[in-house]
KEKE-3310 file (N, C-alpha, C; in steps of 0.2 Angstrom, whole numbers, plus 5000, padded with zeros to 4 digits):
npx = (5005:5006:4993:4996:5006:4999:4988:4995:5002:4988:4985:4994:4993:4980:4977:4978:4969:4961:4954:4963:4959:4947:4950:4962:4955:4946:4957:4959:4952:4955:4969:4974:4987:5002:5014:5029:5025:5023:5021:5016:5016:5012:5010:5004:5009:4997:4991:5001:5006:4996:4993:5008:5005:4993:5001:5006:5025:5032:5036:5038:5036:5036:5037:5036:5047:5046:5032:5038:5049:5040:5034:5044:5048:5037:5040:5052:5045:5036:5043:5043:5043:5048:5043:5048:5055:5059:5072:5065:5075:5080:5077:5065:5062:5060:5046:5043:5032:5021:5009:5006:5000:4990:4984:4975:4985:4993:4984:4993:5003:5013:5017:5010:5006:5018:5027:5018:5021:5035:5041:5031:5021:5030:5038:5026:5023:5020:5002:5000:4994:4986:4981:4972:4965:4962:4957:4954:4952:4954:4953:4948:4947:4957:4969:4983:4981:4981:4973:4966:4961:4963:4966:4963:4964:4979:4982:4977:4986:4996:4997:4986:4970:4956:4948:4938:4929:4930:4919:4932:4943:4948:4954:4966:4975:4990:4990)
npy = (4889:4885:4882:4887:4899:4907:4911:4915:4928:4933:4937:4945:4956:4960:4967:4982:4984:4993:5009:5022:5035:5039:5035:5042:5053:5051:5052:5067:5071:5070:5075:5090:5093:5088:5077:5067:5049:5033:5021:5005:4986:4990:4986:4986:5000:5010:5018:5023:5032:5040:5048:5053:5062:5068:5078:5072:5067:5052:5036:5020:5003:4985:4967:4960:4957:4956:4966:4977:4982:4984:4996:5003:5004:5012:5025:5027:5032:5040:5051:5052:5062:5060:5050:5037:5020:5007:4998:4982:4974:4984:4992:5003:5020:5028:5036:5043:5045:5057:5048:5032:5019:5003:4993:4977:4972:4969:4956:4947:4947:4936:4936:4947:4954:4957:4962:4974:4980:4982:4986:4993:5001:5010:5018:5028:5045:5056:5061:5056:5048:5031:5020:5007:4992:4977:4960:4950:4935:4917:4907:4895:4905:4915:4908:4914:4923:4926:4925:4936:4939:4950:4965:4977:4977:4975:4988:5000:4995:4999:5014:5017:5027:5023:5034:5033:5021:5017:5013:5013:5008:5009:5022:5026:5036:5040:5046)
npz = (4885:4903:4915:4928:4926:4917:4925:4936:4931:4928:4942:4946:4938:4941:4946:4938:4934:4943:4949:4955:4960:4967:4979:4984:4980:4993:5002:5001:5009:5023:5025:5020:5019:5010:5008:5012:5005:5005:4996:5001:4994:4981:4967:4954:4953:4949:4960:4968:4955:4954:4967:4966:4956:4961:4971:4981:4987:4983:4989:4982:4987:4984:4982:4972:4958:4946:4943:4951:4939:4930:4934:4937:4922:4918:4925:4921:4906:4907:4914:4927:4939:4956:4962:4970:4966:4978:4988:4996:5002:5011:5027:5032:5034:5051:5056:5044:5034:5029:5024:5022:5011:5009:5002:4996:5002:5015:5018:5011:5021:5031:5045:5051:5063:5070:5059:5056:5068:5069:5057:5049:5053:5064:5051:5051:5053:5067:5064:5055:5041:5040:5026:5022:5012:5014:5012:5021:5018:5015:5002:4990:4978:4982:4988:4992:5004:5019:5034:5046:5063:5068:5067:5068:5082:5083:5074:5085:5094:5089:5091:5082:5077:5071:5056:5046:5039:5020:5006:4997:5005:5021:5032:5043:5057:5066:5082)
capx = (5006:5002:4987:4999:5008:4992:4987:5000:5000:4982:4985:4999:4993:4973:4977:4978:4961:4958:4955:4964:4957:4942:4953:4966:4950:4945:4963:4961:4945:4957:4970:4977:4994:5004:5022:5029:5020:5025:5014:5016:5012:5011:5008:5007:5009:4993:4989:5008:5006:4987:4996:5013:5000:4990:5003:5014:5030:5031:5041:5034:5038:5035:5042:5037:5053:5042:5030:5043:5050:5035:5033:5052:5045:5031:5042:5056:5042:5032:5045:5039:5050:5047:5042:5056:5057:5063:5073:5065:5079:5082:5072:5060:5065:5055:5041:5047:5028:5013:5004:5005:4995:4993:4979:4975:4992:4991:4984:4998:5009:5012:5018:5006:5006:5027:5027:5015:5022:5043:5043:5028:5019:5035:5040:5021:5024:5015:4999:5002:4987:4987:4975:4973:4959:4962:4952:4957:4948:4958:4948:4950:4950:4964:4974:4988:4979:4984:4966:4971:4956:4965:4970:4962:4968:4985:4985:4975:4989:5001:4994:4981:4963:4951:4945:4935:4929:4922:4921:4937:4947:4950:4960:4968:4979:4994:4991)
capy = (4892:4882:4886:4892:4905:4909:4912:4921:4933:4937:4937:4951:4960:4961:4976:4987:4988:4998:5016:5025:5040:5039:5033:5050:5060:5052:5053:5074:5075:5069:5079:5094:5095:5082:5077:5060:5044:5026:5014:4996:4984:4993:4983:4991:5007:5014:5023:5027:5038:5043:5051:5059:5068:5074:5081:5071:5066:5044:5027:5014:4996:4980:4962:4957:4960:4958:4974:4985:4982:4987:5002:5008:5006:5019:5031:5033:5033:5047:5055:5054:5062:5060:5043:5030:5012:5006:4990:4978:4972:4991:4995:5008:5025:5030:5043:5050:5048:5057:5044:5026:5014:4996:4991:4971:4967:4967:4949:4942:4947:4929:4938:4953:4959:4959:4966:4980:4983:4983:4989:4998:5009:5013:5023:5032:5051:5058:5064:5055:5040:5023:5021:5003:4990:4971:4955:4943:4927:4913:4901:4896:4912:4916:4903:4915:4927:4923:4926:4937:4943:4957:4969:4983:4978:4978:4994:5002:4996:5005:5018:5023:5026:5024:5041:5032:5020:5020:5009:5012:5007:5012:5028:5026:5041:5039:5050)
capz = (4892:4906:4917:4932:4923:4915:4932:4941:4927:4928:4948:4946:4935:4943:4949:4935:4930:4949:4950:4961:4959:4972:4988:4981:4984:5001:5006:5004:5016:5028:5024:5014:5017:5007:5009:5009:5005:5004:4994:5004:4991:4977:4962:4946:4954:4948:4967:4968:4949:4957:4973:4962:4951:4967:4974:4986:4986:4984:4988:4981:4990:4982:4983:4965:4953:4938:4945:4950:4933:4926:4938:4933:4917:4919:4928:4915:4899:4908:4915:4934:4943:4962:4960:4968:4970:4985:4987:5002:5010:5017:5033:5031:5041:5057:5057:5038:5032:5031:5022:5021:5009:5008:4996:4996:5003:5021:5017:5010:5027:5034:5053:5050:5068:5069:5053:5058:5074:5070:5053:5043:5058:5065:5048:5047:5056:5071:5064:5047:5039:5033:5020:5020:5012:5016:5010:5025:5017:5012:4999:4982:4975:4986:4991:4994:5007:5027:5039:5052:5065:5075:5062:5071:5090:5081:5072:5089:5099:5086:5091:5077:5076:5066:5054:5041:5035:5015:5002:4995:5011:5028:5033:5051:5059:5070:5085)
cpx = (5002:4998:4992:5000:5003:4989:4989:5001:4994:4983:4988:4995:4982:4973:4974:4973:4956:4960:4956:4961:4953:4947:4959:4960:4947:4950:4964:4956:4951:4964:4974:4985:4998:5012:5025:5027:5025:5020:5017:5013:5010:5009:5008:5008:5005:4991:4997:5007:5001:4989:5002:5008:4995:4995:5010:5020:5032:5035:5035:5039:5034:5041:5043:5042:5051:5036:5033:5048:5048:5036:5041:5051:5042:5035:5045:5050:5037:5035:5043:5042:5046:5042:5047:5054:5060:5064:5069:5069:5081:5076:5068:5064:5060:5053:5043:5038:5024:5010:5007:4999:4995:4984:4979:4983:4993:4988:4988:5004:5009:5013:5017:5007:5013:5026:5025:5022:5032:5043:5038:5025:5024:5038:5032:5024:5020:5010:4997:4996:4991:4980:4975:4965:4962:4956:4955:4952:4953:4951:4952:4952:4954:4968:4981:4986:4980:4976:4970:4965:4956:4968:4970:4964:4975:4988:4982:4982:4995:5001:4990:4976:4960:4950:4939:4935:4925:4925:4930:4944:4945:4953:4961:4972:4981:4992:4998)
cpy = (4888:4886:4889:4898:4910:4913:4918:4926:4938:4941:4945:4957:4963:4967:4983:4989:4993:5003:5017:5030:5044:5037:5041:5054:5058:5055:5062:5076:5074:5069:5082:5095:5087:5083:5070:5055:5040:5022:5006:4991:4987:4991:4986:4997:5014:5019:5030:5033:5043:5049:5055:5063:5073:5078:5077:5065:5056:5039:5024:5007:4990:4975:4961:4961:4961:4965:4979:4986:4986:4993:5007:5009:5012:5024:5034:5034:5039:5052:5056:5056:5064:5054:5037:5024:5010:4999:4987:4977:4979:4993:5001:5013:5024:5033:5046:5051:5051:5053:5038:5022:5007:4993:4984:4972:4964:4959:4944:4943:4941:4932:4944:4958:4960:4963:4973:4985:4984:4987:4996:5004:5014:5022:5030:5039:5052:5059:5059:5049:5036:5023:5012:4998:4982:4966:4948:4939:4924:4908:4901:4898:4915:4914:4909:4922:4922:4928:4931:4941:4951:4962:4977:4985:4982:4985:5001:5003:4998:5011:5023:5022:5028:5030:5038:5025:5017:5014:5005:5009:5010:5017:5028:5032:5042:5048:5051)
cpz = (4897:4912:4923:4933:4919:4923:4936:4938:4928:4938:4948:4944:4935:4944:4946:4934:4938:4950:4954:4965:4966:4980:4987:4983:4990:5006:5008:5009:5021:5030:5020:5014:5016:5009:5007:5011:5005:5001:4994:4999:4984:4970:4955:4945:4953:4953:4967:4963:4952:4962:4971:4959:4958:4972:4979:4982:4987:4983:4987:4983:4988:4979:4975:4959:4947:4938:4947:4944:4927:4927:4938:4926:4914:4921:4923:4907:4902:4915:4923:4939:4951:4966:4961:4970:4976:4986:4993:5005:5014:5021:5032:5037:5045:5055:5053:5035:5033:5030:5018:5019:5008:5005:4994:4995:5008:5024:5015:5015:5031:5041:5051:5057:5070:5066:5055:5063:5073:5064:5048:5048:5063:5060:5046:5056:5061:5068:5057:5049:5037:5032:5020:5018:5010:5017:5014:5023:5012:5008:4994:4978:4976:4988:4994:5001:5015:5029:5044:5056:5070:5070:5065:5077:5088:5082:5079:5094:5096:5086:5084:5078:5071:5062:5052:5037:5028:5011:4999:5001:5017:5029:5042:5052:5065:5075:5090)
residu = (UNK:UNK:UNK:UNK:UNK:UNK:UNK:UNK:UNK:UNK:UNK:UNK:UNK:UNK:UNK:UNK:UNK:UNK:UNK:UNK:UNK:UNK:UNK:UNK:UNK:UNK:UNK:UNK:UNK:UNK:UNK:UNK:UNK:UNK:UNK:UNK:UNK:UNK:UNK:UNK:UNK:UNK:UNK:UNK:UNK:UNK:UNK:UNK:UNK:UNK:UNK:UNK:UNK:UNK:UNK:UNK:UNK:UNK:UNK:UNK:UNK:UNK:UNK:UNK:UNK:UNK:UNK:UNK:UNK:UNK:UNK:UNK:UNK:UNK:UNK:UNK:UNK:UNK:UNK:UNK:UNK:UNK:UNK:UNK:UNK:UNK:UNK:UNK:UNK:UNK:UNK:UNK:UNK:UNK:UNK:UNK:UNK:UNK:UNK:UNK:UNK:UNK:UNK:UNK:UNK:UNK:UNK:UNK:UNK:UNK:UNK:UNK:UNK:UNK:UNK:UNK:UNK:UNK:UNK:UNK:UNK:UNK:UNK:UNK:UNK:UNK:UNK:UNK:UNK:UNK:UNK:UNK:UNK:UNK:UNK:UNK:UNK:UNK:UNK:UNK:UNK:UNK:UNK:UNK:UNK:UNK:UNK:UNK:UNK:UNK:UNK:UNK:UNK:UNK:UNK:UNK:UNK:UNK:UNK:UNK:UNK:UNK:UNK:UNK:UNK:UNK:UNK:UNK:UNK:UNK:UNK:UNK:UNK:UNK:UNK)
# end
């Protein structure tokens, strides 16, 4: 196998060994009423199952064909009902959720402020979070991660503020 594919293998599939768990118990401080999610980025769907099992209802959105593969995998072998894939080329609704997450992706958006401002804060609900935790440094270890030093003007001038923020991520909420 050459080192590439070696590689983008291990790349993909980095994710799995991250508990959700802990970001799922910050997300209830701030707030108790669950409804419908979106997990941005999604990767092996480990948050996505994390957040079906706590209670709300979950799109999961990811580019990688070989990940939502997996992630349909998971659903039909444990039965997950309330659990959908959702293709990318279809536009996100407006203001359908309470809670949006984007856990190391946010980095790989190349026109991040677009992005934000036309398609992903548009579908989070009045009142509703994003949960997001982004590693803007491009190096070596990263080559595929985009710098981006306005993340917060951005999502300020999307109308969110700040709640929190903890190890596990950020929690912003659309006022």
């Amino acid at each position: 196998m050459s080192s590439c594919v070696a590689n983008t293998r291990t790349y993909l599939f980095a994710n799995a060994v991250h508990d959700p768990r802990p970001l799922v118990e910050r997300l209830s401080e701030h707030t108790a009423e669950r409804g419908r999610s979106l997990e941005f980025g999604g990767g092996t769907g480990n948050l996505a199952i994390e957040l079906l099992l706590a209670g709300w209802e979950v799109d999961y959105l990811e580019r990688s064909a070989l990940q939502k593969d997996f992630v349909t995998f998971r659903i039909d072998q444990r039965d997950l009902r309330g659990l959908r894939v959702l293709n990318t080329w279809r536009p996100l609704e407006g203001g359908v959720y309470r809670l949006v997450t984007a856990v190391d992706v946010l980095e790989h958006v190349p026109d991040l402020e677009q992005f934000l401002r036309e398609r992903l804060l548009p579908a989070i609900g009045s009142g509703g979070l994003l949960a997001e935790a982004s590693a803007f440094v491009r190096n070596i270890s990263n080559p595929m991660h985009h710098e981006h030093r306005t993340l917060d003007d951005t999502l300020a001038a999307g109308g969110l503020e700040l709640e929190g923020d903890y190890p596990e991520g950020r929690v912003w909420r659309k006022k």
